[in-house]
C-alpha positions in Angstrom: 103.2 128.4 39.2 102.6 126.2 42.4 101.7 122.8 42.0 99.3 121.0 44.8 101.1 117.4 45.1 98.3 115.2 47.1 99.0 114.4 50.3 100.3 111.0 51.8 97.8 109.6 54.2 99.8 108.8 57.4 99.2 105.2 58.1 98.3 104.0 62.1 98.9 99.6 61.9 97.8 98.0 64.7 98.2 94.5 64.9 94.5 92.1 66.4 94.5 88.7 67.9 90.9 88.5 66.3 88.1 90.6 65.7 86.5 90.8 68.7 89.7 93.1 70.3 88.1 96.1 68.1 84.9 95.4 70.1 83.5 95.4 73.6 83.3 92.2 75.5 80.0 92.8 76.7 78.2 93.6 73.7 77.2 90.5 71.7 75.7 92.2 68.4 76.8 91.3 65.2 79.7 92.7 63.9 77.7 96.3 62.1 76.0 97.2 65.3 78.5 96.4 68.1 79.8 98.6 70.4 83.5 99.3 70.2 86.0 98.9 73.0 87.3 101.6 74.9 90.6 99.9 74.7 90.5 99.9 71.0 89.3 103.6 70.6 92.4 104.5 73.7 94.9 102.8 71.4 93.6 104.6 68.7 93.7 108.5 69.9 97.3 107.4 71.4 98.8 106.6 68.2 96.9 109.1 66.2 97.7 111.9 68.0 101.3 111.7 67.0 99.9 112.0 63.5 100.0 115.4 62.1 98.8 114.9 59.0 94.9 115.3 58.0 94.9 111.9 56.1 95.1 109.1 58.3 95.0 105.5 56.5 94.1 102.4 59.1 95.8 99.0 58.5 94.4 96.6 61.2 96.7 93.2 61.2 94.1 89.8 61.8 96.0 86.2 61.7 95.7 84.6 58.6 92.9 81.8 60.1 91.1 84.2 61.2 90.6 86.5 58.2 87.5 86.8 57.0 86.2 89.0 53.9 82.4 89.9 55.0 83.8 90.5 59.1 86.2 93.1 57.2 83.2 94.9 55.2 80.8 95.0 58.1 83.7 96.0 60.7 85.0 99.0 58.3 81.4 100.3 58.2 81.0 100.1 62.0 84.3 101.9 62.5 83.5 104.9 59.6 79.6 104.6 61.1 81.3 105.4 64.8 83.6 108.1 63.5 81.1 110.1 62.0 78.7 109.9 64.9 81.4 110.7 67.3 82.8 113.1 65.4 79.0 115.5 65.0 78.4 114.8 68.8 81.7 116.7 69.2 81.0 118.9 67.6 77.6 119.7 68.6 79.1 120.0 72.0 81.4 122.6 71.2 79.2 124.5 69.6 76.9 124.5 73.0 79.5 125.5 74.7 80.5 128.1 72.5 77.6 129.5 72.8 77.1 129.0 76.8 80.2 131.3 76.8 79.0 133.7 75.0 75.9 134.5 76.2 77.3 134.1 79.2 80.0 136.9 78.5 76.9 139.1 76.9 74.7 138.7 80.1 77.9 139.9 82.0 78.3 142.7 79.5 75.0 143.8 80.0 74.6 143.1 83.9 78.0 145.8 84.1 76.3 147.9 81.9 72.9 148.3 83.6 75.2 148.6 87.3 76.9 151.0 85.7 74.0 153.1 84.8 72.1 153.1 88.4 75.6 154.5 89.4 76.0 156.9 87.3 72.6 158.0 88.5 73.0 158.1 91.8 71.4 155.0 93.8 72.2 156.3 97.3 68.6 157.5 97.8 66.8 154.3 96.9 67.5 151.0 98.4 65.6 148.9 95.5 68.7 150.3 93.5 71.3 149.8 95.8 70.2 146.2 96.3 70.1 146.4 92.4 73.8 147.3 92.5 74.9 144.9 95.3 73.2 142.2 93.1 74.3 143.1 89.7 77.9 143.5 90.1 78.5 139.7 91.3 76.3 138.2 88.6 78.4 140.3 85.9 82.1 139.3 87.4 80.8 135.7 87.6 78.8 135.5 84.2 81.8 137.3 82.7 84.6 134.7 84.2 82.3 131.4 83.8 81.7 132.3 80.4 85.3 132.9 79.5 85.8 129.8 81.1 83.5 127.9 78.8 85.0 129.5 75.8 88.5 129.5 76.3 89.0 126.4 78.4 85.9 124.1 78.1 85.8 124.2 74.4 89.8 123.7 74.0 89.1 121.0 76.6 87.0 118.9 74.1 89.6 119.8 71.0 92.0 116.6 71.4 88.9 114.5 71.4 87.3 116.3 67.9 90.8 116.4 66.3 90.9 112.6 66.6 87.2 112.3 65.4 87.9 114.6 62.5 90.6 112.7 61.3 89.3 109.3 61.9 86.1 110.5 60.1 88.1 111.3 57.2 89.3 107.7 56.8 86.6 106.9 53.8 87.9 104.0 52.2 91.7 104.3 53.9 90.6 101.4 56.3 92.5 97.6 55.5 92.8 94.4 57.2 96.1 92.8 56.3 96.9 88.7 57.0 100.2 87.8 59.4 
């Protein structure tokens, strides 16, 4: 008999002068609809990337004057709001690149396939086939490799970014300010 013991949501802490460091400088909107800094979001896929876990809990340190109850609501629905965003765009992408590749890879399939068949055939009488078969064999190496490509290293390329999203998505209710 196994028992499932829940798992311990790793915690990133990262200590603010004041709100606005979560933020960008240049975007004055309230607190809900601002855009957040690229600073912030660099400090976060640094630290949470050395956390293995799925669970992820974020504890964001604000000096004592400057705590402020309804700036914590509104900034913890920004971040989740951004996460989730982030997080389907990311996924979207892969999933257009995924399928790039592979119709990429079947157009090469295909292109070797119909090269192959004017060969077997016999194109040295006709010069429409041979042009045919000086055309198609290119095309199928190249749709064949840039499709690989896509797959194997444009989509893995991405997968440091959607690991951080995922996680960060998942934080539903994990995110506190603290006073120092």
């Amino acid at each position: 008999m196994t028992h499932l013991t829940p798992s311990i949501p790793e915690t990133i802490s990262m200590q603010l002068k004041r709100y606005n460091d979560i933020f960008s400088d240049f975007d004055i909107q309230p607190y809900s609809s601002r855009s957040l800094s690229e600073d912030f979001i660099d400090e976060l896929k640094r630290v949470a990337r050395d956390k293995r876990g799925n669970e992820i809990e974020l504890t964001l340190y604000i000096p004592k004057e400057e705590h402020n109850e309804p700036h914590n609501i509104a900034i913890k629905e920004r971040l989740m709001a951004h996460f989730k965003k982030h997080y389907q765009l990311f996924l979207e992408e892969r999933r257009k690149i995924m399928k790039l590749g592979i119709s990429m890879v079947a157009m090469g399939i295909l292109f070797m396939i119909a090269a192959t068949l004017i060969v077997f055939g016999g194109p040295s009488k006709s010069l429409y086939l041979s042009f045919l078969i000086i055309f198609l064999e290119p095309a199928a190496w190249f749709l064949l490799w840039e499709g690989m490509d896509q797959i194997i290293f444009n989509s893995r390329h991405m997968s440091e970014d959607l690991d951080f999203y995922r996680k960060m998505s998942g934080l539903n209710g994990r995110i506190h300010f603290k006073s120092y």
